[in-house]
Backbone bond lengths (Angstrom), bond angles and torsions (degrees), N, CA, C in turn:
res aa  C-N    CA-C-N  psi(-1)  N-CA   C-N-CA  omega(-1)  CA-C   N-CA-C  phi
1 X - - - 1.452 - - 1.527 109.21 -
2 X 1.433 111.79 130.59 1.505 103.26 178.18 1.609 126.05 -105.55
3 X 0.918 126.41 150.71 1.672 115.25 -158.44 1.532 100.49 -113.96
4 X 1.184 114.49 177.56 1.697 118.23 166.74 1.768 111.67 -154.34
5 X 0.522 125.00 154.94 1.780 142.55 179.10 1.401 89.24 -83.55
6 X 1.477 117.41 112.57 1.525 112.47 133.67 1.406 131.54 -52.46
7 X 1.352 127.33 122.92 1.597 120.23 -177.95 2.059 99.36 -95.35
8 X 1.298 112.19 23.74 1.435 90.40 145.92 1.203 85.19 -148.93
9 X 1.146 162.44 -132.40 1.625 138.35 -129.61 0.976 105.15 -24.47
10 X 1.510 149.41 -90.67 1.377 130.78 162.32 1.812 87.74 145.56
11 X 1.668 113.02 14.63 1.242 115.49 160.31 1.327 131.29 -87.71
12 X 1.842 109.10 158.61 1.243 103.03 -175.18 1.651 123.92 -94.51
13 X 1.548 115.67 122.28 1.806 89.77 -148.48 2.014 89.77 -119.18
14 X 1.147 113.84 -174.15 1.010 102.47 142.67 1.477 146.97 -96.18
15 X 1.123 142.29 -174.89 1.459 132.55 -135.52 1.840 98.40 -97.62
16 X 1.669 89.31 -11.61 1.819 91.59 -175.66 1.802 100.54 -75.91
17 X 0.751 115.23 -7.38 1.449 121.97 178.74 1.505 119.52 -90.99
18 X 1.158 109.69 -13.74 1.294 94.44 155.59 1.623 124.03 -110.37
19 X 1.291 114.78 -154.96 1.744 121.75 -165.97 1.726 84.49 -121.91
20 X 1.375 109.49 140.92 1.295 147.20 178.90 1.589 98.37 -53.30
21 X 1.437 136.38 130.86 1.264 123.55 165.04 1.800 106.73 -143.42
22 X 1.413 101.63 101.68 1.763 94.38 179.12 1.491 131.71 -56.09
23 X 1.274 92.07 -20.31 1.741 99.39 -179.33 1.645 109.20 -97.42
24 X 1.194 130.70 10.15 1.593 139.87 176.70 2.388 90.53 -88.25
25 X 1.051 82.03 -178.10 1.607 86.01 -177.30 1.496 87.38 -126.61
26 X 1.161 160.80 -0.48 1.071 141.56 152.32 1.540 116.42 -98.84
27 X 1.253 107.34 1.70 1.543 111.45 175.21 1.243 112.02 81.68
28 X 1.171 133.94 38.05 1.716 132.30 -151.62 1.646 79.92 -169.01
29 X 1.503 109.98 141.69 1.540 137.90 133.39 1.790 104.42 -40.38
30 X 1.503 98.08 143.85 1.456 96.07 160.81 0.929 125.89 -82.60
31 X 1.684 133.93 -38.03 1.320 132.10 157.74 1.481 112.60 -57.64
32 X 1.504 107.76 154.98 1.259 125.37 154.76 1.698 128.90 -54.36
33 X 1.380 133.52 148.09 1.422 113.37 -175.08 1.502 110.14 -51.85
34 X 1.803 117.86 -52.35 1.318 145.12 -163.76 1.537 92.33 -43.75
35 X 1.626 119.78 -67.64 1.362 119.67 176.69 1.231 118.48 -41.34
36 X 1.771 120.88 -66.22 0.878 139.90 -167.92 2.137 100.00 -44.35
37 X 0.821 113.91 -49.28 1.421 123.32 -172.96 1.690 95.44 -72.84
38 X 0.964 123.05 -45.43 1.888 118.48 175.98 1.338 105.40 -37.34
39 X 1.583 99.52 -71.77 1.826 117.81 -169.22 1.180 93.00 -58.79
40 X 1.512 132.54 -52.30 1.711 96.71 -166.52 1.877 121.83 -79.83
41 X 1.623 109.92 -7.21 1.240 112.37 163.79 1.497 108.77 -74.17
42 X 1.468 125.97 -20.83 1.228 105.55 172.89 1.658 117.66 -104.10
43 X 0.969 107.46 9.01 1.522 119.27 165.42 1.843 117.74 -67.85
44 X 1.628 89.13 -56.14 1.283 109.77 -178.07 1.740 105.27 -68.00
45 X 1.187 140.87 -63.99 1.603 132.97 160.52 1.348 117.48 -23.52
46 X 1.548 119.25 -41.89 1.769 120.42 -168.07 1.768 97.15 -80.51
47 X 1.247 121.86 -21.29 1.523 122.33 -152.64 1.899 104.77 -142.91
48 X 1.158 98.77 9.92 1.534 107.63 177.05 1.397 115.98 -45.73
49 X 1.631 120.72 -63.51 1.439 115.65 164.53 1.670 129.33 -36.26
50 X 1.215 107.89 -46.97 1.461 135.78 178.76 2.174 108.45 -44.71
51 X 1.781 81.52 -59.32 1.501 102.12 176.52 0.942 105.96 -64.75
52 X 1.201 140.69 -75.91 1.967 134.58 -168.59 1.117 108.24 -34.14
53 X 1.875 107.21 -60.53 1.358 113.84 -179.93 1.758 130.96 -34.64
54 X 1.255 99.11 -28.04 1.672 117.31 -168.50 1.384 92.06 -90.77
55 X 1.300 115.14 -60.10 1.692 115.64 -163.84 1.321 104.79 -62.02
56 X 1.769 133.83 -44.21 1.135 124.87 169.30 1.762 118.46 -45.89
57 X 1.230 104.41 -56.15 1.574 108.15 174.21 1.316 110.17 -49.74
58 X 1.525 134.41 -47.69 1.365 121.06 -176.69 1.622 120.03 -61.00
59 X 1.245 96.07 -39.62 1.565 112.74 -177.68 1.443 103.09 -43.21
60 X 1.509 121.14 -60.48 0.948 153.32 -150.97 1.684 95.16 -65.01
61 X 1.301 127.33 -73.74 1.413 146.64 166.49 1.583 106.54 -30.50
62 X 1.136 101.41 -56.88 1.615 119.20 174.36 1.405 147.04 -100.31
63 X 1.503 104.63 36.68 1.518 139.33 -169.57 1.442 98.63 -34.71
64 X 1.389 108.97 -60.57 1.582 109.26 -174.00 1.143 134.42 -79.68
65 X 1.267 100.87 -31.18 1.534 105.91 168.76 1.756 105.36 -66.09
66 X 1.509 142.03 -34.16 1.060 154.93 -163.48 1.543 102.14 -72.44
67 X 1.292 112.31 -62.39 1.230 118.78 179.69 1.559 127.52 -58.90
68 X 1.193 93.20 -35.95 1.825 121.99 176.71 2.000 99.39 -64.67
69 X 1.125 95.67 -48.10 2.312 107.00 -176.35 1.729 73.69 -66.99
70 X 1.365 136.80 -81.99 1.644 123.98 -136.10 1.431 95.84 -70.20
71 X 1.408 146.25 -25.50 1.478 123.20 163.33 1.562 120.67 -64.30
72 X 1.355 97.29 -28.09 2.018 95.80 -177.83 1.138 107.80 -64.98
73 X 1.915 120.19 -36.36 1.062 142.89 165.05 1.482 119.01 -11.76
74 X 1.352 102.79 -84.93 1.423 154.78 -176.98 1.923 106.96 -43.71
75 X 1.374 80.97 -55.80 1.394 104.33 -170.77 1.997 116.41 -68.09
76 X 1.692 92.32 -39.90 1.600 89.65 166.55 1.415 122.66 -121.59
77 X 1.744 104.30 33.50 1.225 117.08 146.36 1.373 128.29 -127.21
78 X 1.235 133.12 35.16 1.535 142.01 -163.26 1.470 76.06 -56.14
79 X 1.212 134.73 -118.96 1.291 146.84 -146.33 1.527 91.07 -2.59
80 X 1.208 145.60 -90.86 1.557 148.77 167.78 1.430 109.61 -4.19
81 X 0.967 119.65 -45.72 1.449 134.69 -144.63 1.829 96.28 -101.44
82 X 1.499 98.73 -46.77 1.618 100.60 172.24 1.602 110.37 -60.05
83 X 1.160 117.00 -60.05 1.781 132.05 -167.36 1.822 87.75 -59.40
84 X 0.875 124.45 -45.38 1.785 115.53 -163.49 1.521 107.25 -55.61
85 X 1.827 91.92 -47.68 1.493 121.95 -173.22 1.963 98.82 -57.10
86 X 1.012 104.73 -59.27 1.527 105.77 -167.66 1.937 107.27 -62.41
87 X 1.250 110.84 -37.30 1.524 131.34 165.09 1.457 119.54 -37.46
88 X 1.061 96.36 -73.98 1.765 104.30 165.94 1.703 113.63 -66.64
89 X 1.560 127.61 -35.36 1.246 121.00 162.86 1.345 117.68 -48.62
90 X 1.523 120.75 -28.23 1.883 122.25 -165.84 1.287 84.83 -94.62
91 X 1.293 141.82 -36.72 1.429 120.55 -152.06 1.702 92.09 -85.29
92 X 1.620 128.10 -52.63 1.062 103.25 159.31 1.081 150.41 -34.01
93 X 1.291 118.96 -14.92 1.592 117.99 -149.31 1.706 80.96 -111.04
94 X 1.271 97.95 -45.76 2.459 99.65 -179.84 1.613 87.69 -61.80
95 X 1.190 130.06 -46.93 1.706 110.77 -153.06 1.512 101.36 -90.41
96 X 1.351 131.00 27.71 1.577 132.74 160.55 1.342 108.32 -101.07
97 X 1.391 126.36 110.69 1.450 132.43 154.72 1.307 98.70 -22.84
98 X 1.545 99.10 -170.72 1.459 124.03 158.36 1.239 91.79 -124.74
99 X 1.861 149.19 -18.07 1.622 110.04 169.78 1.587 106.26 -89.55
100 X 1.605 122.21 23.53 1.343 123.19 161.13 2.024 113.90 -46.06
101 X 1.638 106.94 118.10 1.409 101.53 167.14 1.519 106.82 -68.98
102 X 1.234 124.79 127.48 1.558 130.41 173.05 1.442 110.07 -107.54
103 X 1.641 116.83 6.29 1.630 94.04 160.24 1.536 111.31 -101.29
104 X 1.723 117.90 -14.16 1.285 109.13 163.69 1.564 118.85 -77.20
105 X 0.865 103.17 -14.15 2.054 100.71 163.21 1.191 112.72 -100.85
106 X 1.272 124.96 9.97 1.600 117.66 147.49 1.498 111.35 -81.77
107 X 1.297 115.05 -65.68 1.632 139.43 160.71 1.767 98.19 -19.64
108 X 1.629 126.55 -74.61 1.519 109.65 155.29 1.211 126.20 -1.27
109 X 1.512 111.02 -95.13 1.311 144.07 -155.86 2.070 94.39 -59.27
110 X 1.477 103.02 -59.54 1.481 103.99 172.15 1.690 117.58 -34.62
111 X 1.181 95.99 -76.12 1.832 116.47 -178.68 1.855 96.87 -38.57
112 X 1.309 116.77 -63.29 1.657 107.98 -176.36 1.709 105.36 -71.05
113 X 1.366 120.51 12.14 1.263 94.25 -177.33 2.046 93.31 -116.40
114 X 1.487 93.84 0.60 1.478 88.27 179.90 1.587 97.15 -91.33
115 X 1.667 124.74 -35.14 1.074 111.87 -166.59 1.427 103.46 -69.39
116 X 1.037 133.85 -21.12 1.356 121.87 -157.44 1.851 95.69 -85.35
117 X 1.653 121.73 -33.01 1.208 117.42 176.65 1.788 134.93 -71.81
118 X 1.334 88.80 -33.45 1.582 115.98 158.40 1.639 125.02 -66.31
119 X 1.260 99.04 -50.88 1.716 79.61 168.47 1.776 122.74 -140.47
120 X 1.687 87.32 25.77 1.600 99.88 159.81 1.644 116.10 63.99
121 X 1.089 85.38 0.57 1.576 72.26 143.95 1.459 137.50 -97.85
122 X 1.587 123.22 -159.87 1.622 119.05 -160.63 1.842 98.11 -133.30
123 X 1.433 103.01 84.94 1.340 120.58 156.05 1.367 128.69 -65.78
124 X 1.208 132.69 134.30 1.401 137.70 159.28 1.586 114.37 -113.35
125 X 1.477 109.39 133.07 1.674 119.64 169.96 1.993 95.59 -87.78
126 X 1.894 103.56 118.76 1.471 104.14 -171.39 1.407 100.67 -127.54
127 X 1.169 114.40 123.14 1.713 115.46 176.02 1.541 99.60 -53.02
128 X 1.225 102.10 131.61 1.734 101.49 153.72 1.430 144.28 -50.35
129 X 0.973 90.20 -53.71 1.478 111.45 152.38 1.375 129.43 -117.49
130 X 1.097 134.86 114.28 1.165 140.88 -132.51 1.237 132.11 -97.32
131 X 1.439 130.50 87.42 1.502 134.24 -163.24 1.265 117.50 -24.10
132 X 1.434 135.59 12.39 1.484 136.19 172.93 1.161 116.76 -146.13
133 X 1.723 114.83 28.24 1.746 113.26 -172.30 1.157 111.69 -70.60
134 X 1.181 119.15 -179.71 1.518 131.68 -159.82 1.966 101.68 -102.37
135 X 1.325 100.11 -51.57 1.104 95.87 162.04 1.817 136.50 -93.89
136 X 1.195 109.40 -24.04 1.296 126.46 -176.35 1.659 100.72 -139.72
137 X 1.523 91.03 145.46 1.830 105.47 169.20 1.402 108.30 -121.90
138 X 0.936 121.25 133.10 1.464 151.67 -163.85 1.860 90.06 -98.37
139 X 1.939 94.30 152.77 1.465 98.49 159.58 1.017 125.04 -112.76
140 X 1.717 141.69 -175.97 1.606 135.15 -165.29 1.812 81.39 -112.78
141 X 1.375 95.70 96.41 1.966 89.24 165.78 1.349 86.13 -155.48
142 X 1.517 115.27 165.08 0.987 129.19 -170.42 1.632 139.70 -56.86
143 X 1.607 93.91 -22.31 1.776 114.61 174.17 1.535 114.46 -102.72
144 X 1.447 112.34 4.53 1.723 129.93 136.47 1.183 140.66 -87.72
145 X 1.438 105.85 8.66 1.296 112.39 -179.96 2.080 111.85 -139.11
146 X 1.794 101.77 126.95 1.053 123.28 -160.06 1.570 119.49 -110.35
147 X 1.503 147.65 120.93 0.824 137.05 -156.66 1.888 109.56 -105.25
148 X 1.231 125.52 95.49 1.686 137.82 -145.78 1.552 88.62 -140.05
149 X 1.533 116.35 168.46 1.255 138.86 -124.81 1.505 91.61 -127.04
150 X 1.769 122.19 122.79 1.602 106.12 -168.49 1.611 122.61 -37.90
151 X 1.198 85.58 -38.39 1.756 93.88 -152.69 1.695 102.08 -66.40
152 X 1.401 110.93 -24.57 1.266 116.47 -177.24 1.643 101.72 -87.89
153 X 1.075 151.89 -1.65 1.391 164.58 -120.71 1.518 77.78 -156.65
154 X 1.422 126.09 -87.21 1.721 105.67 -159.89 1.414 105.70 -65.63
155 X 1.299 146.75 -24.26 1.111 130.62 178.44 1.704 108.68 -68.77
156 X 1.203 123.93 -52.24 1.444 118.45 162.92 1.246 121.76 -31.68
157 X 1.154 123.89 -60.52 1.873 136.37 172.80 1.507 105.12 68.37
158 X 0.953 127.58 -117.88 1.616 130.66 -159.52 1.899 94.92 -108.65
159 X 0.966 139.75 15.27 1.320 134.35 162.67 1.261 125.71 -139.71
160 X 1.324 119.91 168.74 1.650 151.41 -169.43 1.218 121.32 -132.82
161 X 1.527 117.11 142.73 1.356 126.59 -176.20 1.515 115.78 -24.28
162 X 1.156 123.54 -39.00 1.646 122.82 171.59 1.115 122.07 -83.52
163 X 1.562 133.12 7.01 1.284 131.27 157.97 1.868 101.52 -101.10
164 X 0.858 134.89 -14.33 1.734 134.04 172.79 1.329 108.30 -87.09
């Protein structure tokens, strides 16, 4: 078994612990993975704005190629993709009253599913506040739910003006 010195923990580990590096002469990263994963979580916190900012722009440049990676995605992770799917189905299904109106949140869901067929574009129905916030949970009723434009919907993600 061969070992290596971390040069920032400064432990002696073995070599499965670190990340592969062809241009090192022992074939090993100098950091440890454990490190290696610190610095880049704290890389990413100091420069987080910076990062989105870039990844949005690439996305953006690279629509197809982007879209083309989240079906391959999709495709050899269904199992992931099922459990997420069923995840957000339970939290909906706990965050609906029973004096929830459910033909105006059908009527919702209808109306964005006509606009999107009628004039082709890509609508999303988005809780306002969002049945899984960090600080606040929102419910699935009809005056929580907003009819907005995907791209503006995944950039939102799981929050609202009162969690930013």
């Amino acid at each position: 078994m061969q070992t290596k010195i971390c040069t920032v923990c400064k432990e002696i580990k073995a070599t499965e612990f670190f990340h592969r590096c062809s241009r090192s002469k022992s074939g090993f990263q100098h950091k440890c993975k454990e490190c290696a994963k610190s610095a880049s979580k704290a890389r990413y916190q100091n420069k987080k704005e910076h990062i989105l900012l870039k990844n949005a722009m690439w996305r953006e440049d690279n629509k197809a190629r982007h879209k083309d990676s989240q079906r391959r995605w999709k495709e050899n992770n269904t199992h992931k993709v099922n459990y997420m799917t069923s995840l957000r189905r339970a939290k909906r299904k706990k965050a609906t009253p029973i004096w929830a109106d459910e033909e105006r949140i059908k009527h919702i869901y209808a109306h964005c599913n006509w606009l999107n067929k009628t004039f082709g574009c890509n609508m999303h129905v988005d809780h306002v506040i969002p049945l899984g916030g960090k600080n606040v949970c929102g419910l699935h009723i009809h005056t929580n739910l907003q009819i907005i434009s995907a791209e503006e919907n995944m950039k939102k993600s799981n929050s609202f003006l009162g969690d930013i």
